[in-house]
C-alpha positions as CSV (number, residue, x, y, z in Angstrom):
1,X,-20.2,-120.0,76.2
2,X,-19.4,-117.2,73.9
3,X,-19.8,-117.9,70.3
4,X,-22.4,-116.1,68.6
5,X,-25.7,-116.8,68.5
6,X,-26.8,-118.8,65.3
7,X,-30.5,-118.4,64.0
8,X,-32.2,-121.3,62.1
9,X,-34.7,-120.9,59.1
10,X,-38.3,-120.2,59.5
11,X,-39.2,-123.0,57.6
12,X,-37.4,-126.2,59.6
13,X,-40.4,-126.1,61.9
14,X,-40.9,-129.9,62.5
15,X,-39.9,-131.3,58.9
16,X,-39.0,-134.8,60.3
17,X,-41.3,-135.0,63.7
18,X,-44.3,-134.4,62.2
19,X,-44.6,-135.8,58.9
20,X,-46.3,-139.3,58.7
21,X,-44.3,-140.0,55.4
22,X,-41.3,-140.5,57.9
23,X,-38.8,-143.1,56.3
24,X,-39.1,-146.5,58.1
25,X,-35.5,-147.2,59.3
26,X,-32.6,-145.6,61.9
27,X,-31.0,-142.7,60.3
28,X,-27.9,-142.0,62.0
29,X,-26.2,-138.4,60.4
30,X,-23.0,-136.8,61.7
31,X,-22.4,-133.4,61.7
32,X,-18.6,-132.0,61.7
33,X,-18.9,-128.2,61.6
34,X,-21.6,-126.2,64.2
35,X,-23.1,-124.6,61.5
36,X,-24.3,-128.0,59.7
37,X,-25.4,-129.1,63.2
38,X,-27.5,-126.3,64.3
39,X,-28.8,-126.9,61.2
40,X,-29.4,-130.7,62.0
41,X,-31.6,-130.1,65.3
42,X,-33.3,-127.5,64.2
43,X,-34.7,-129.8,61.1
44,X,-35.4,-132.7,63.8
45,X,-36.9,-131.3,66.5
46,X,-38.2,-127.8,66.7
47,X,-36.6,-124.4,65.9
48,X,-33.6,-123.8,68.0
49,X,-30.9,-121.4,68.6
50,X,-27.7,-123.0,69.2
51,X,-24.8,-121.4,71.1
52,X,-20.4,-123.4,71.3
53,X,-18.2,-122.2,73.4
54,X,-15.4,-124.4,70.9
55,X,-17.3,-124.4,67.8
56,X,-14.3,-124.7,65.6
57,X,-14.0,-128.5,67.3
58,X,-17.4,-129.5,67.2
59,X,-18.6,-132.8,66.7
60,X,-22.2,-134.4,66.7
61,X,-24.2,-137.4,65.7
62,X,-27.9,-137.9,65.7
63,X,-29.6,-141.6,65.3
64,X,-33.0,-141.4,65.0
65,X,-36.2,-143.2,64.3
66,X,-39.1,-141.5,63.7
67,X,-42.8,-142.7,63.9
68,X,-45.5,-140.9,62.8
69,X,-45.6,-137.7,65.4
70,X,-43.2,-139.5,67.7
71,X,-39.5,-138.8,67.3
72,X,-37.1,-140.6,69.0
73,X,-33.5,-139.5,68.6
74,X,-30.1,-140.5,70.2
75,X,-28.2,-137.1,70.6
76,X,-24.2,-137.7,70.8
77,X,-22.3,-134.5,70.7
78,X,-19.1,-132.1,72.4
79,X,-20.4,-129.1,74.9
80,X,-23.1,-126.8,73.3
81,X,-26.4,-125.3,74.5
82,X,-29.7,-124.9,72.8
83,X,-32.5,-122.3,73.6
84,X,-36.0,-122.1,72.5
85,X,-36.9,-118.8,72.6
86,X,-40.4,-116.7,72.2
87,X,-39.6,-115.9,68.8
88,X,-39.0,-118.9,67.7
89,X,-42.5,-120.3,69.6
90,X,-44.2,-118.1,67.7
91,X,-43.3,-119.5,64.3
92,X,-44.8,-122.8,65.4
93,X,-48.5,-124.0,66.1
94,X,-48.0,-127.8,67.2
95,X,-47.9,-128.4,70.6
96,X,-45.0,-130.5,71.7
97,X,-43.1,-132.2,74.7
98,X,-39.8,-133.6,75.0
99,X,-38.2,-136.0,77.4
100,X,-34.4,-136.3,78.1
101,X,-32.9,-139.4,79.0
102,X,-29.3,-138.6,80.4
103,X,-27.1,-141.3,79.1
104,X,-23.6,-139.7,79.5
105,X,-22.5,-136.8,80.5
106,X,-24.0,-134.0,82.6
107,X,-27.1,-131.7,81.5
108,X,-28.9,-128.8,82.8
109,X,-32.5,-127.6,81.8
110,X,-33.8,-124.8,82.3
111,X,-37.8,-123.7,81.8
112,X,-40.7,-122.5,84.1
113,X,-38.1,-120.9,86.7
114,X,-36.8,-124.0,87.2
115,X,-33.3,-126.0,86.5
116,X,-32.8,-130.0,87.0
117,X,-28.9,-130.7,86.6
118,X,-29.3,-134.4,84.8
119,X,-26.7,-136.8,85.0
120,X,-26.6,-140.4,83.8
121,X,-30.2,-142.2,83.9
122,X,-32.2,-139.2,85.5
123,X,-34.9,-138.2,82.9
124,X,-36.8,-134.7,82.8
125,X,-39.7,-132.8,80.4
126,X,-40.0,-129.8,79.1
127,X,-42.1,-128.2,76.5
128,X,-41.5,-126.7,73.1
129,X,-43.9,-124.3,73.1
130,X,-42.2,-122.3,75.6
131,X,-38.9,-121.1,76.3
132,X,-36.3,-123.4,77.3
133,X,-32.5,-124.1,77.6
134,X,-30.7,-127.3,77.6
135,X,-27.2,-126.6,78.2
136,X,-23.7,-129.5,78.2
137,X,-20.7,-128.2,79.3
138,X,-18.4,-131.2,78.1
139,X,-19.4,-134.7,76.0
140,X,-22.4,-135.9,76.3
141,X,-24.7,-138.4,74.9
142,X,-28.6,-138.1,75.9
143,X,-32.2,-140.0,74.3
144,X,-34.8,-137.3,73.4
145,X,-38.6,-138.5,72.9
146,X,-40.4,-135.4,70.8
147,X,-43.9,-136.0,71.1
148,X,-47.3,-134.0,71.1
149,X,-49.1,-132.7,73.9
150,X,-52.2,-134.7,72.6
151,X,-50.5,-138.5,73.1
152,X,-50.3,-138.2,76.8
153,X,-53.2,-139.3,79.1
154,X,-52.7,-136.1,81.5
155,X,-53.7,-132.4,81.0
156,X,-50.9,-130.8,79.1
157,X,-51.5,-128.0,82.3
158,X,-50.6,-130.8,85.0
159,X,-47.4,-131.7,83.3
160,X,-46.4,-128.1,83.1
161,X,-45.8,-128.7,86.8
162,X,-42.9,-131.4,86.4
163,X,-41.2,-129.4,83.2
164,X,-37.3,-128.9,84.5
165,X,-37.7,-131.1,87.3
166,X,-35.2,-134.0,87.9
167,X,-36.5,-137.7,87.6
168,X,-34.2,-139.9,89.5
169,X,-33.0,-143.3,87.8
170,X,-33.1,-144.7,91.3
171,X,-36.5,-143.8,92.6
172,X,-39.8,-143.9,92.1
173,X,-41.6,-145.5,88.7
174,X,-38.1,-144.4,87.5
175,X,-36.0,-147.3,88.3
176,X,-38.3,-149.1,86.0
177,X,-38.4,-146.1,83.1
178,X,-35.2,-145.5,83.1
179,X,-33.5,-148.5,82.6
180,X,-36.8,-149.1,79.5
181,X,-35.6,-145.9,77.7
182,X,-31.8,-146.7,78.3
183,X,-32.6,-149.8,76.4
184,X,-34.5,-148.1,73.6
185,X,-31.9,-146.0,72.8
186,X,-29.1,-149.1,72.4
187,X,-32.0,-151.0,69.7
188,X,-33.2,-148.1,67.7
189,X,-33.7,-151.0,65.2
190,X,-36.2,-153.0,66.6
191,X,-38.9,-149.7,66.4
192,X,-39.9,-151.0,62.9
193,X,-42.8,-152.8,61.7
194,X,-46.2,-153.3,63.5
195,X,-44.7,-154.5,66.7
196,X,-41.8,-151.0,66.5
197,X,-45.1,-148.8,66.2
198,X,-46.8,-150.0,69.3
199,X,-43.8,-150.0,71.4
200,X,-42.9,-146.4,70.6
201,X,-46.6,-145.7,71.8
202,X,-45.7,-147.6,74.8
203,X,-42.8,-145.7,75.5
204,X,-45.1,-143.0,75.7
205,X,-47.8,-144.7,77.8
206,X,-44.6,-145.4,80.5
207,X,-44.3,-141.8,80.6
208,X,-47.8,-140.7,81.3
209,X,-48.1,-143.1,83.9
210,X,-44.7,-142.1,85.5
211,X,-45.8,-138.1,85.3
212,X,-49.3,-139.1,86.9
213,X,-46.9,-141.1,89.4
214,X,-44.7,-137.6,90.0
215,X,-47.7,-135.5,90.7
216,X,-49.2,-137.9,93.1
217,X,-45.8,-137.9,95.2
218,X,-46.2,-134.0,95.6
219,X,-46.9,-133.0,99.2
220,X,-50.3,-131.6,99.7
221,X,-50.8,-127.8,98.7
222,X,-48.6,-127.9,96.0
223,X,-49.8,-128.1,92.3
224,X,-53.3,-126.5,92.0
225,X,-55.8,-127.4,94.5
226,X,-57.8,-129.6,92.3
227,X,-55.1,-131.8,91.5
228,X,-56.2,-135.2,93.4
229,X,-59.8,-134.3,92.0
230,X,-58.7,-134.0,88.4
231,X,-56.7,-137.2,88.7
232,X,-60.3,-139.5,89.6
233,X,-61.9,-137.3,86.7
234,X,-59.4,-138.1,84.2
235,X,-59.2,-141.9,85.0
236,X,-63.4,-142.2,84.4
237,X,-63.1,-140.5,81.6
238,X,-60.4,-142.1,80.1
239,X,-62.4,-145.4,81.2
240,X,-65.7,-143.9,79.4
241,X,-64.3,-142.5,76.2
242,X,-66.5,-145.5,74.0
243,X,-69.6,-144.0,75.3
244,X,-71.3,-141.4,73.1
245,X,-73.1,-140.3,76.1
246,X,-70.2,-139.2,77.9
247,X,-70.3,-135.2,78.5
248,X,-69.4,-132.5,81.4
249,X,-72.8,-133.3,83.0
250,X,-72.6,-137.2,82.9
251,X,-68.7,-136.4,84.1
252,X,-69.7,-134.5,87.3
253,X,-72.5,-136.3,87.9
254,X,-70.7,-139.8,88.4
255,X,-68.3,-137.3,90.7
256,X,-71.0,-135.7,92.9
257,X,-69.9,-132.2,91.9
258,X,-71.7,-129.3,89.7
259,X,-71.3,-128.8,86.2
260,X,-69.6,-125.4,87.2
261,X,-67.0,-126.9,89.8
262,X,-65.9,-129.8,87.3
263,X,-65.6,-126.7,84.7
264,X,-63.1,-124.8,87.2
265,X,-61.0,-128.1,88.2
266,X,-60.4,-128.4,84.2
267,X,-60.1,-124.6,83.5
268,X,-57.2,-125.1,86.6
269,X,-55.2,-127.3,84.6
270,X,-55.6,-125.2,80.9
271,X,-58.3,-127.0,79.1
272,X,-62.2,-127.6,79.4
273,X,-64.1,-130.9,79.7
274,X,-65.6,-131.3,76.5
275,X,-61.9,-130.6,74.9
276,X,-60.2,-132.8,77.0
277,X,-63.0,-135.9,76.1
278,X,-62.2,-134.8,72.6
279,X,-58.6,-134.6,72.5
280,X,-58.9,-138.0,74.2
281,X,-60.9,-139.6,71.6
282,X,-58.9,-138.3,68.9
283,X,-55.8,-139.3,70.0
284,X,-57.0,-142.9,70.2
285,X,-58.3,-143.2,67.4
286,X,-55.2,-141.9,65.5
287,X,-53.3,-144.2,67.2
288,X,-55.6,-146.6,65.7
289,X,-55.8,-145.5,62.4
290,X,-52.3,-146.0,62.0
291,X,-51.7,-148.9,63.8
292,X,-51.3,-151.6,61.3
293,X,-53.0,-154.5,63.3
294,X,-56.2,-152.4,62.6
295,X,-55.9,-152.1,59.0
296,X,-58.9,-154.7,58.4
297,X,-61.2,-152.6,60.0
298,X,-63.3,-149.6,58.8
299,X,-62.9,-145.8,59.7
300,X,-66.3,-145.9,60.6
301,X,-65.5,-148.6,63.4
302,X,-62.6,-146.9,65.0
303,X,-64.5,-143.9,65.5
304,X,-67.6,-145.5,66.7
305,X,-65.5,-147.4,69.3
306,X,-64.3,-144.3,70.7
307,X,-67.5,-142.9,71.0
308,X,-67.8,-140.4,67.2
309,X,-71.0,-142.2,66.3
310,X,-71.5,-139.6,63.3
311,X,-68.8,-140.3,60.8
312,X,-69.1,-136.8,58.9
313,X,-69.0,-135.3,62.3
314,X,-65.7,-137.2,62.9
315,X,-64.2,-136.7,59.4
316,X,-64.5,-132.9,60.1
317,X,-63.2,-132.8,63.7
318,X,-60.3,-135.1,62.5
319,X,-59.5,-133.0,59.4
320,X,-59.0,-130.1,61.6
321,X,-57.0,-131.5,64.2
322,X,-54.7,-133.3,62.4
323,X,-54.8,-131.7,58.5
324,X,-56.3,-134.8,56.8
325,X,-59.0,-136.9,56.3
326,X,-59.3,-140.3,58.3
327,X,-59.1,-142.1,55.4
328,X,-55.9,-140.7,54.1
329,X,-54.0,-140.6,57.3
330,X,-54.1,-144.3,57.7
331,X,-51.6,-146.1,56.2
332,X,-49.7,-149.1,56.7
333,X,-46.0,-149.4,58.2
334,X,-43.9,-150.9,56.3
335,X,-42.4,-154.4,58.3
């Protein structure tokens, strides 16, 4: 591929992805010149640099259907490659994955020293917040899922382990997946309305539970040494969120291990304790916030229930993660 390398502007970081004010239908947009569709990815996923080796005949189409920070985007294009490069990583603070779902053509990603050749059906992660290539030699037609490190159920560090790694329409939890996502990309439509918004987070559940799935299936010794450990932590805690009491002592205590040692199993996979319990919390309760079958009930409730029993506390710890008050994030989806 030897066109020249385009650059994208500073300012397309996540215009679509990320905003919650994300129009509530498929938009489906074409772009006929390579210019207008480096242009077109960059503003829909993440900042990207875009390489053609034909880019004179290039042709691409994107249908997507956004919800809240979950993007979900049918990619149909000729041969190109896109890179995400340090640079570009830098410009950008929101921590995202993506997952491809091969549904013609062949792919190849590349991140972590490691390259998975995708063909039709096989699935794969990587991570926007660092470098990456995704590279088509002919037609293709793939499903991308952008969402944020934060919506999964599984250390962000664990599921740096299966970034550019091949998952197999035919085996495992992804004879099931695969032929889910396939599906989601032929009815972009029906993602609308309450019932769209809690599939999408379904989608998303699948995936967490397939990744958890993938590092269990790892021979012993590989992945850090903690891994199994980690795994039994994260399922009590995920249990426990609702109870205020829950903490790194109360953690390691219910595990028969030292404060210290359930400290080093977390600090292992990136994160601490007391920010993964957070994170957790958070999450759910943003899920809840803007889940419409929860409008009737009060801020106030959907924190206490995962475990925030001081609501200024909350409001604060929300605000920073997420730019905004509780109380103006929610909002109802339109049906």
């Amino acid at each position: 591929m030897t066109a020249p390398l385009d650059t994208c502007s500073p300012d397309a970081a996540y215009p679509r992805a990320a905003s919650p004010q994300a129009d509530d239908t498929v938009q489906t947009v074409e772009a006929h010149s390579f210019s207008a569709w480096h242009d077109l990815i960059s503003e829909s996923f993440v900042p990207l640099h875009v390489r053609s080796g034909d880019p004179a005949h290039f042709h691409g189409r994107l249908r997507s259907r956004v919800l809240d920070e979950l993007s979900i985007v049918e990619v149909t294009a000729t041969g190109h490659s896109v890179h995400r490069t340090a640079s570009l990583i830098a410009r950008s603070d929101r921590l995202y994955f993506k997952l491809n779902l091969q549904l013609a053509g062949t792919g190849i990603l590349v991140q972590d020293n490691r390259e998975a050749v995708l063909r039709p059906g096989d699935l794969a992660v990587y991570d926007t917040h660092r470098p990456y290539t995704l590279a088509f030699e002919s037609d293709f037609r793939t499903l991308v899922l952008m969402f944020p490190h934060d919506a999964l159920d599984l250390p962000s560090g664990s599921v740096g382990g299966l970034t550019a790694t091949r998952m197999a329409a035919d085996q495992g939890l992804g004879r099931m997946i695969s032929p889910f996502m396939t599906q989601l990309a032929e009815n972009l439509e029906v993602l609308s309305g309450p019932s769209g918004h809690r599939l999408a987070h379904n989608a998303v559940d699948l995936l967490s539970t397939m990744f958890a799935a993938e590092l269990d299936r790892r021979p012993a010794g590989t992945g850090h040494p903690h891994e199994e450990l980690l795994g039994r932590i994260r399922r009590f805690i995920e249990a426990n969120l609702a109870d205020p009491e829950l903490s790194p002592a109360s953690v390691a205590a219910a595990h028969f291990i030292s404060t210290r040692h359930l400290h080093n199993v977390f600090q292992e996979a990136g994160t601490t304790v007391a920010q993964w319990i957070r994170t957790r919390r958070l999450e759910n309760c943003r899920r809840e916030l803007r889940d419409p079958l929860q409008a009737h009930r009060a801020v106030s409730a959907i924190a206490a229930r995962w475990g925030f029993v001081d609501a200024a506390h909350f409001s604060r710890i929300f605000r920073a993660a997420f730019g905004e008050p509780p109380s103006s994030y929610r909002r109802p989806v339109r049906a």
